[in-house]
N, C-alpha and C positions, 0 to 999 in steps of 0.2 A: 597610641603605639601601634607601629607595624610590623609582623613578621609577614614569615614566607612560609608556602606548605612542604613537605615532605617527598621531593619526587625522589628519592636514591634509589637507584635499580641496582644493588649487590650483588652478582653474580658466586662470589663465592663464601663459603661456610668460615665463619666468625674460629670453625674449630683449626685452620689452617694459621691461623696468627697465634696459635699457644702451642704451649709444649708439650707433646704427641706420648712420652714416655712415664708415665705414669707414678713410678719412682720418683722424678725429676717430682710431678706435680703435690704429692700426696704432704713434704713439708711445708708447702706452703698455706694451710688452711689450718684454721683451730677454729673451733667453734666454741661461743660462749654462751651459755641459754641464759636469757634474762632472769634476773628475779631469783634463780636457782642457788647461785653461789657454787656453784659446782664449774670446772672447764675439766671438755674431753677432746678427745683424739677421735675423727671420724676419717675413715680411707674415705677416698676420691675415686677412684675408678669408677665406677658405676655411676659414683651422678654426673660427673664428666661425660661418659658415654649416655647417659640419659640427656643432658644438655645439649650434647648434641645432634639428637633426633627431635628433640622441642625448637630449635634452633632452625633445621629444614622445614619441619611444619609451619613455625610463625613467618619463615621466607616466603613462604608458597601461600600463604592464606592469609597474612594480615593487610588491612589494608592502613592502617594507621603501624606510624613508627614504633619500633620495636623496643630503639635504645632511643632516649633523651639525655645529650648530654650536654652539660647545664656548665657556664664559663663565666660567672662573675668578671669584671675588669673595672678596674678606674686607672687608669695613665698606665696600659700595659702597651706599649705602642713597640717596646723592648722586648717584647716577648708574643705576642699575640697573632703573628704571622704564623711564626714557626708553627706554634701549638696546632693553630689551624689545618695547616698542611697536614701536620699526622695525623688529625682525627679525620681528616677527608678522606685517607687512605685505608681507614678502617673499613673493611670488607662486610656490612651489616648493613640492616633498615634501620635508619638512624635518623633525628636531626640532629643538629647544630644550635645550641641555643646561646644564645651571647647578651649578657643582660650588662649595661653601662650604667653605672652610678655616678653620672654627671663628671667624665673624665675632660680634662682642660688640653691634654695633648694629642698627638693623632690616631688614638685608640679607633675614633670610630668611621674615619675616613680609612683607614686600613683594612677596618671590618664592611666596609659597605663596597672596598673595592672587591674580597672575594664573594660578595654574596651578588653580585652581576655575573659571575662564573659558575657558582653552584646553589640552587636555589634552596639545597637544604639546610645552609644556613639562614636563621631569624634572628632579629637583631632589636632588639627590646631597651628600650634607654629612659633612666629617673631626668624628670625635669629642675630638678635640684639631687644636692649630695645628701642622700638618704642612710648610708649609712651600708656594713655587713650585712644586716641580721634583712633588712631592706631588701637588698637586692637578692637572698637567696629566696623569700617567700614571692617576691616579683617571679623569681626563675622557675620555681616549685609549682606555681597556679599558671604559668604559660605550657609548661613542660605535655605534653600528648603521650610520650612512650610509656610502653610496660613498666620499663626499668631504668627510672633516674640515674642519670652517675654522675656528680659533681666535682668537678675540679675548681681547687682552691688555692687560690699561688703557687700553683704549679707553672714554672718558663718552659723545662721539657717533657714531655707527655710522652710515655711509651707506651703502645697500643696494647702489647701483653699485659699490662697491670691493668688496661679495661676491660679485656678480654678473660684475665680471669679474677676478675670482680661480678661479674655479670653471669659467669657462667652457673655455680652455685645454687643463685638464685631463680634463674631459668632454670633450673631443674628440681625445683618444690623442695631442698633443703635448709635456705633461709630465707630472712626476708633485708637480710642489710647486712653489706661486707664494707668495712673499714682496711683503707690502706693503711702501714705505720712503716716508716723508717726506722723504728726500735723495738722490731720485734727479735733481731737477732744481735743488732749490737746499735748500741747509738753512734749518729752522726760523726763522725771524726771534728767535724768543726765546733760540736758544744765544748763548753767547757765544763770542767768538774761540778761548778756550782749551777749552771745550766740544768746538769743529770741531775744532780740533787733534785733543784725544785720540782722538778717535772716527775721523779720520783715519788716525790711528799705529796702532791696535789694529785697526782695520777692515782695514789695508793687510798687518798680518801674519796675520788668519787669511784675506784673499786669495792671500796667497804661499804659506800652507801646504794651500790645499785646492784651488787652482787655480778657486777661484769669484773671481768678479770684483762682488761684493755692495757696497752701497754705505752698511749700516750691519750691526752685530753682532747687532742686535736688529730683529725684526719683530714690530710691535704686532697685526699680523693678517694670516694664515697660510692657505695651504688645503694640504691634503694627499692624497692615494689614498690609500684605505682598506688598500691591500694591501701602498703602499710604507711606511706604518708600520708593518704589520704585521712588514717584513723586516729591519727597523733592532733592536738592542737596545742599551735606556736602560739605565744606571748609577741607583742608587737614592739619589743625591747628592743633596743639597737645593739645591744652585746650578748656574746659570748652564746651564739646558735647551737655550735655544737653540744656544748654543757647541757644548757637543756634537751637538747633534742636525745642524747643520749639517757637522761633519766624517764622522759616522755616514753622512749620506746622501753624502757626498762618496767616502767608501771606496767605497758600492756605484754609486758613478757614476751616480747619479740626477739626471737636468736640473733644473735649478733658472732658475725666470722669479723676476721681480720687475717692479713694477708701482707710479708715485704713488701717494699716497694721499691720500685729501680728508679722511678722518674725524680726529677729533681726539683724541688721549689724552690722559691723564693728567699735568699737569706735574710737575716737578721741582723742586726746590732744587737749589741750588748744592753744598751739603752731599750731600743725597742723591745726584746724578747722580755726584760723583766717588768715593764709598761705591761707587756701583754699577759704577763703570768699575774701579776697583781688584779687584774679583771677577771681571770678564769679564778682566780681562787676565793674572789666576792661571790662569783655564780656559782661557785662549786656549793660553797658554804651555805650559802641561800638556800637552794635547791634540797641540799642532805638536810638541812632544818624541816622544810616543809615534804621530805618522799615517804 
């Protein structure tokens, strides 16, 4: 496998792509302490302004990327442009990392046309179909930056939800921000019996890890490079998140969450209950053995 090194020369401060008003920012963050069972209310202003003085110092001094952000695809040929362009626009030391799970249609001839334009995309591809869980420890052990951020069927990507996923953590108050769609109201497109499950399965691996999460699944993620380093993944082909969220939970790592404006991937009706019936074997599994 080959990628490519990290030349991005950012010019301006990551804190120009967020919201400068501090009111605006302060409902967007709750923090949940692992292990604790407890969720508080922490203000933002100050690590905000502390992130973004860590922010200019790692511009000025790092010589490895700052941000890794990590793009699963299998047959995203429908989406996978766009994505790109936004996160190229992103104002930071960044790479680009694009890891292919043996996709069939022009996913990677689209991804190879922009990485002759910007070298800070790499481009990492399974020689067979490996699977989810596959492709994101492929993405995890390539990744160089500080602070992983993973995007996961996401089609539109809006820089403000990396921007402030990342900032947080760059400023020594957690070590993992989760995005969710249903922190302030679910989906319009679920259905009632949708909310349910997602309720019912959400509320027991709240019980069993003492996070207080407000769905199973986080379409985009950020991480400290060091607190995945201290979690070990299972080589199981399902349900990554599940565990990985009880994983960090053992080692009582804080966990924020945060709306999210960007949009994924929909679902069937078919497909979503397929996929809920697998999160709630690993759910189950998991609360047996934490």
């Amino acid at each position: 496998m080959e990628r490519s090194e990290s030349k991005t020369d950012a010019k301006n401060s990551i804190r120009d792509q967020s919201v400068d008003n501090a009111t605006e920012i302060r409902p967007y963050y709750r923090v949940h302490p692992g292990g604790s069972g407890s969720k508080t209310e922490q203000p933002m202003e100050v690590v905000l302004s502390r992130a973004d003085a860590l922010l200019r110092h790692e511009r000025q001094s790092c010589t490895e990327p700052m941000l890794s952000l990590l793009v699963p695809t299998y047959n995203a040929e429908c989406w996978i442009s766009g994505v790109l362009e936004t996160l190229l626009s992103l104002q930071a030391e960044k790479e680009i990392l694009i890891v292919d799970d043996r996709s069939t249609d022009a996913t990677i001839s689209l991804v190879q046309s922009f990485q002759d334009k910007h070298p800070d995309i790499s481009l990492l591809q399974h020689d067979v179909h490996r699977g989810h869980n596959a492709t994101l420890r492929t993405g995890i052990a390539g990744a160089f930056g500080k602070v992983v951020v993973v995007l996961e069927e996401i089609t539109e990507i809006k820089n403000k939800d990396v921007v402030m996923l990342v900032k947080p953590i760059l400023a020594g108050c957690c070590d993992v921000v989760y995005g969710s769609h249903h922190i302030l109201s679910s989906p319009e497109e679920e259905s009632k019996w949708m909310r349910l499950v997602n309720r019912i399965l959400t509320g027991i691996l709240n019980l069993s890890t003492g996070q207080h999460l407000s769905h199973t699944r986080s379409p985009l993620k950020a991480f400290r490079r060091t607190t995945l380093d201290a979690i070990s993944m299972s080589t199981s082909r399902r349900a990554t998140d599940i565990e990985m969220i009880f994983r960090l939970s053992e080692n009582g790592q804080r966990i924020y969450e945060m709306p999210l404006d960007s949009c994924v991937k929909s679902k069937s009706a078919a497909g979503f209950f397929h996929q809920q019936i697998g999160i709630a074997i690993q759910v189950i599994r998991h609360a047996l053995h934490f």
